[in-house]
C-alpha positions in Angstrom: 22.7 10.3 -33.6 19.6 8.1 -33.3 17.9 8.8 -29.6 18.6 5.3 -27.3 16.2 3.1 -26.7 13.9 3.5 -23.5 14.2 2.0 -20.4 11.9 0.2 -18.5 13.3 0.1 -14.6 11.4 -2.2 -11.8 12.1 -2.2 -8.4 12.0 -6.1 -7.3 11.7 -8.3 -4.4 10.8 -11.7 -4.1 8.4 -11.2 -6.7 7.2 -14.4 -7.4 4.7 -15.8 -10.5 3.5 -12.3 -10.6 6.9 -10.5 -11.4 7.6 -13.9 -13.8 4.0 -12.5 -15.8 5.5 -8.8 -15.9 8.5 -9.3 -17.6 7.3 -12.0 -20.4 4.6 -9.0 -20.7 7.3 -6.5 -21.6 8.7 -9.6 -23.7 5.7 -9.1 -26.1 6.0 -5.1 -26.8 6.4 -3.5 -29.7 8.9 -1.4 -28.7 12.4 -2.3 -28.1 13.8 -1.4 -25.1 16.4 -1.8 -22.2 15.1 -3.9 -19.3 16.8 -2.9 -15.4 15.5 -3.9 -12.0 17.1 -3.4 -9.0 16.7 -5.8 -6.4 16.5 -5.1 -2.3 17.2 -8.8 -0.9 14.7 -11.7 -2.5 15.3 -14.5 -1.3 13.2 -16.3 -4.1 14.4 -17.3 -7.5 13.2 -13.1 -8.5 17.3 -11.9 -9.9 17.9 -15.2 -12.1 14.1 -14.4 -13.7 14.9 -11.4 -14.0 18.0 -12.0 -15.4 16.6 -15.0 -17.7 14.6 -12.5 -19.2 17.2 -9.7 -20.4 17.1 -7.6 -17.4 20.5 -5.7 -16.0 20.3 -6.4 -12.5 21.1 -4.0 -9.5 21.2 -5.2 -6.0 20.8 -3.4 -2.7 20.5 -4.5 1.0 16.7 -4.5 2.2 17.9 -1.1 4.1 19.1 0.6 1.3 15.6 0.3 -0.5 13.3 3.7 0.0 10.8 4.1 -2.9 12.1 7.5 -3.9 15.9 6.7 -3.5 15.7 3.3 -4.9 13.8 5.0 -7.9 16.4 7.8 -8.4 19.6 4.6 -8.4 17.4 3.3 -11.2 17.2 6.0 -13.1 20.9 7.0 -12.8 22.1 3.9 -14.1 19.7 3.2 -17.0 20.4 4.6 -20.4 16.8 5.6 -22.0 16.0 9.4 -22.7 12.9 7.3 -21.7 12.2 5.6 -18.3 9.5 3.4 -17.9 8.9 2.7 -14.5 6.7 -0.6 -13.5 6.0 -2.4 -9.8 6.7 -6.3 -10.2 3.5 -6.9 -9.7 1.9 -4.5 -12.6 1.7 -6.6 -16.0 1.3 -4.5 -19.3 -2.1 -5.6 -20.4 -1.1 -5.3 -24.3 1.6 -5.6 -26.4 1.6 -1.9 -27.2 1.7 -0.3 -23.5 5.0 1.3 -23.8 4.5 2.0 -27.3 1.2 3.9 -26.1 2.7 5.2 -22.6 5.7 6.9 -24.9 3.0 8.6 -26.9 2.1 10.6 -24.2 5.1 12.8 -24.8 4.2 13.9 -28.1 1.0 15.5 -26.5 2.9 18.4 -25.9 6.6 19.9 -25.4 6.4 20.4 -21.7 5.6 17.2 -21.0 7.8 15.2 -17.9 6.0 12.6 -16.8 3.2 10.4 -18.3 1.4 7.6 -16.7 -1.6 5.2 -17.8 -4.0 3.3 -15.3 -4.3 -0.3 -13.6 -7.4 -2.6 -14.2 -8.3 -5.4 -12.1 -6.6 -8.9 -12.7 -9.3 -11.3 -13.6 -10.8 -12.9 -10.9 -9.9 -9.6 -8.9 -13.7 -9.2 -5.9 -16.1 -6.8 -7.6 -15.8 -4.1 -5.2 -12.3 -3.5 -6.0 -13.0 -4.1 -10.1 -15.6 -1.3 -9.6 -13.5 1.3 -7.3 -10.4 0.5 -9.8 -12.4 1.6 -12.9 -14.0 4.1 -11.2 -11.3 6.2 -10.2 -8.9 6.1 -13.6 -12.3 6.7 -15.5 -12.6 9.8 -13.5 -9.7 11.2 -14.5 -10.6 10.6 -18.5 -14.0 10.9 -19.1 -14.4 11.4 -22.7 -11.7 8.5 -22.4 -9.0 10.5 -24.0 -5.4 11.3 -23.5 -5.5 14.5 -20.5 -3.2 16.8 -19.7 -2.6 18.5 -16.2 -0.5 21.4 -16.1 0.1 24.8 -13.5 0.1 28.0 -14.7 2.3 30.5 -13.1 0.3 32.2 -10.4 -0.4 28.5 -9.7 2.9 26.9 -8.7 2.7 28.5 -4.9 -0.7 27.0 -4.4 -0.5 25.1 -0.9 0.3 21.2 -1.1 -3.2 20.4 0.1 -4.9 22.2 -3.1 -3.1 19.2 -5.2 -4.6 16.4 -4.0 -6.9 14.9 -6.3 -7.2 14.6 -9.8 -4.5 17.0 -10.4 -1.7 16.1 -8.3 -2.0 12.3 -9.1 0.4 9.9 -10.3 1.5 6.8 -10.2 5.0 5.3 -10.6 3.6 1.8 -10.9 2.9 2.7 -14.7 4.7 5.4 -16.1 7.0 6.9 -18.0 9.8 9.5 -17.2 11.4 12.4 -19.2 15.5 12.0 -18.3 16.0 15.7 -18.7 13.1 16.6 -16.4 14.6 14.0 -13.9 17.5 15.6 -14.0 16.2 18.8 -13.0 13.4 17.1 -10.6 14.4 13.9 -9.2 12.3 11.6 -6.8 12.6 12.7 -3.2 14.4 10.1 -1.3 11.4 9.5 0.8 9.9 6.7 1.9 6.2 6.9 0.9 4.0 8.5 -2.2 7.2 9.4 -4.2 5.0 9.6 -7.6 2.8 12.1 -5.6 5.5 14.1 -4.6 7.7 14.1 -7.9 4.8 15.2 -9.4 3.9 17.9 -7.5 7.7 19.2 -8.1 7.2 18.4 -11.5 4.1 20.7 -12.2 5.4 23.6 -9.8 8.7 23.3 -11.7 6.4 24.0 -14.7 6.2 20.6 -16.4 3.2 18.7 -17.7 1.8 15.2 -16.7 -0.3 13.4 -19.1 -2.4 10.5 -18.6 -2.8 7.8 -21.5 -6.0 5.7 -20.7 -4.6 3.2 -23.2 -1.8 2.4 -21.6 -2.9 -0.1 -19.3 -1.8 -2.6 -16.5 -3.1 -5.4 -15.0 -2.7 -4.2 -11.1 -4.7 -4.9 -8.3 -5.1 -6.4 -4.7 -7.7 -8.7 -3.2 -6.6 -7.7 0.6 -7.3 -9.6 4.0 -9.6 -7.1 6.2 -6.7 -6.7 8.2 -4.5 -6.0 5.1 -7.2 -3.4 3.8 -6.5 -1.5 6.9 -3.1 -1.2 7.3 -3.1 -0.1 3.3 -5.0 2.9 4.4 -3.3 3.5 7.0 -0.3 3.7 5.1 -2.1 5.8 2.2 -4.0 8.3 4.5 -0.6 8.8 6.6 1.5 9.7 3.4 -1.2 12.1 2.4 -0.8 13.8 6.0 3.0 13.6 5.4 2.9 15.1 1.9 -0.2 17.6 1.8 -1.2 18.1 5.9 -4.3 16.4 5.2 -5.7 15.0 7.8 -9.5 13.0 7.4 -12.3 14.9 8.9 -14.0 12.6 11.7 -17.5 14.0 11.6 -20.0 10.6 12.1 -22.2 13.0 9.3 -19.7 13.3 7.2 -18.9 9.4 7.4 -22.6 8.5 7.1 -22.4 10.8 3.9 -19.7 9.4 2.9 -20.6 6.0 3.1 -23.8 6.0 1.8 -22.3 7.9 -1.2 -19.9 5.1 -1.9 -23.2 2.6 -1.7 -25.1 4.6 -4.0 -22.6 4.5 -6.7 -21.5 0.8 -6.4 -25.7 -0.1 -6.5 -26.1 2.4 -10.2 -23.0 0.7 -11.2 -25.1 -2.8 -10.6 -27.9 -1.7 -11.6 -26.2 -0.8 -15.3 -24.3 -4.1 -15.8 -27.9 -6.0 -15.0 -26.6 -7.5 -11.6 -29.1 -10.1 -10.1 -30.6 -8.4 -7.2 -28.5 -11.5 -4.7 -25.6 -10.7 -5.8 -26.0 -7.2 -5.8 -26.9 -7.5 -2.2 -24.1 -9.1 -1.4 -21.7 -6.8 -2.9 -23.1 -4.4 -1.4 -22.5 -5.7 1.9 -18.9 -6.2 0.9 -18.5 -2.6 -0.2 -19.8 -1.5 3.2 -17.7 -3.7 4.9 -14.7 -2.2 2.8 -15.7 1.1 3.5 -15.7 1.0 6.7 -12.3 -0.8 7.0 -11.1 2.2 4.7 -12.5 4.7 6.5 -10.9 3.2 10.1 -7.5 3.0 7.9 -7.8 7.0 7.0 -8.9 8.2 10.2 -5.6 6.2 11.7 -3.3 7.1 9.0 -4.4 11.0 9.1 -3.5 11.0 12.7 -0.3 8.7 12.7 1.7 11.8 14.1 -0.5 11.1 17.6 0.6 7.5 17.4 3.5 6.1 18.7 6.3 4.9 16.3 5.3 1.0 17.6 2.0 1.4 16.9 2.8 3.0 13.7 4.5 0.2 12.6 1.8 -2.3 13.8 -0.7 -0.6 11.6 1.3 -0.1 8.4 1.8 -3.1 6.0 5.0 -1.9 5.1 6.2 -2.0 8.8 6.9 1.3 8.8 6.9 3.3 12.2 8.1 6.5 11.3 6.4 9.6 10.5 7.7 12.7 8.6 5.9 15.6 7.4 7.1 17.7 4.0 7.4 21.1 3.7 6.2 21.2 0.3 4.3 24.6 0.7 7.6 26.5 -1.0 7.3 25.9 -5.0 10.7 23.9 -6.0 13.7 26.1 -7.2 14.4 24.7 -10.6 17.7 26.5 -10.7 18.7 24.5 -7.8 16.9 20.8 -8.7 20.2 19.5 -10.3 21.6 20.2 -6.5 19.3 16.9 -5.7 20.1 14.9 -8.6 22.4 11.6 -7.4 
């Protein structure tokens, strides 16, 4: 019996032009392939797109939505051996993204979970085009498919000594392996499910692969205020998930930040930058920096805060704070226990 065709699953609300260019993206690809979204309460025109373009649509009240629960309803109700998961607002950048994000499974037999990296939409502020392409050339840099796997005296390594290059993943482009899920689900939690789910995945004793190739247009030019608050948000799961929280040493900062200003100025430098405007990026980037930096030293300490002030900070609104023992490698005997 022929293997069904994959599944490409997208958690939606109100998602606006920017959904509309995501789905007549996945219109284009070469690869056939069932199209489900699950929506969590727009109140825009985002289910009859969806709809208009193919898609099986799921609904759920805006309390029902967490981004690992959410992501586990999707999977149990699509039908690929395959699940491509996009956000709304992450538009393949070629006809042949799915056909190059399912080519990460053939990298090896172990492989789970496979994901490709965002590049700036056009027009995106150069600081953020430079960190974008920064980081996801980082973790290729002969610009190859990469593989990330533990060995077995690995998988009771504490959660923090998986941050980085070899915990990371990201569910806005990628690609699941149902009978991995099914042994590892998503954690119904409600922040940096992809960093968890990998972490199970790789202690469980699965691969992740990353497929430069496979690319999406995804990225944010955020308000100051809106720069924060992402930090916050992204620094506070990291202290949820690994127990990390951001040294506040004014040398280390100063280290820090004139590290990030020595990079963006050789990255400059190399594209032949007139010296105005690389003066004025540069100022931008240390503006950034230091908005980022405020957002992790927050976020790192969000179990200090209280809930209200949690919630003012986050630009999800979310004033809670719950720390995962993670520190105990995952039973894959008893995985299935967690599947919906």
């Amino acid at each position: 019996m022929p293997e069904p065709e994959p599944t490409v699953a997208i958690p939606i609300r109100d998602g606006g032009m920017l959904l509309e260019r995501t789905l007549a993206a996945l219109a284009r690809q070469t690869v056939r392939h069932e199209l489900l979204v699950c929506d969590s309460g727009s109140t825009d025109d985002s289910v009859q797109v969806a709809r208009t373009h193919g898609a099986r649509v799921l609904t759920i009240a805006p309390s029902q939505f967490s981004h690992g629960g959410t992501r586990n309803l999707l999977m149990q109700h699509s039908s690929g051996a395959r699940v491509a998961f996009l956000t709304q607002d992450a538009e393949p950048a070629s006809e042949r993204w799915l056909e190059q994000l399912l080519g990460g499974f053939e990298l090896d037999d172990d492989v789970a979970i496979v994901y490709g990296p965002y590049r700036p939409r056009p027009g995106a502020a150069l600081p953020v085009r430079l960190e974008l392409e920064r980081w996801f050339n980082s973790l290729s840099p002969d610009g190859g498919p990469q593989l990330e796997r533990l060995q077995p005296q690995e998988r009771s390594l504490p959660a923090v000594a998986l941050m980085g290059v070899r915990g990371f993943f990201t569910d806005a482009n990628a690609c699941l392996a149902r009978s991995a899920w099914e042994r590892v689900p998503f954690r119904d939690v409600p922040y940096a499910e992809d960093r968890v789910l990998a972490m199970d995945m790789l202690r469980a004793g699965y691969a992740k692969a990353f497929v430069p190739q496979a690319v999406v247009l995804h990225s944010h030019d955020y308000t100051t205020l809106e720069e924060l608050r992402r930090c916050f948000d992204e620094w506070r799961g990291l202290r949820e998930i690994y127990g990390w929280r951001e040294p506040a040493s004014p040398a280390r900062l100063s280290r820090q930040l004139r590290g990030a200003l020595g990079q963006v100025g050789r990255d400059l430098a190399g594209e032949g930058v007139s010296s105005a405007r690389r003066s004025a990026t540069l100022a931008a980037t240390a503006g950034r920096h230091v908005v980022r930096l405020a957002g992790a030293l927050l976020g790192s300490r969000a179990d200090l805060l209280p809930s209200g002030v949690r919630r003012r900070l986050s630009l999800e609104r979310r004033g809670g704070f719950a720390m995962l023992d993670l520190d105990m490698p995952l039973d894959p005997s008893r995985a299935q226990e967690r599947a919906p």
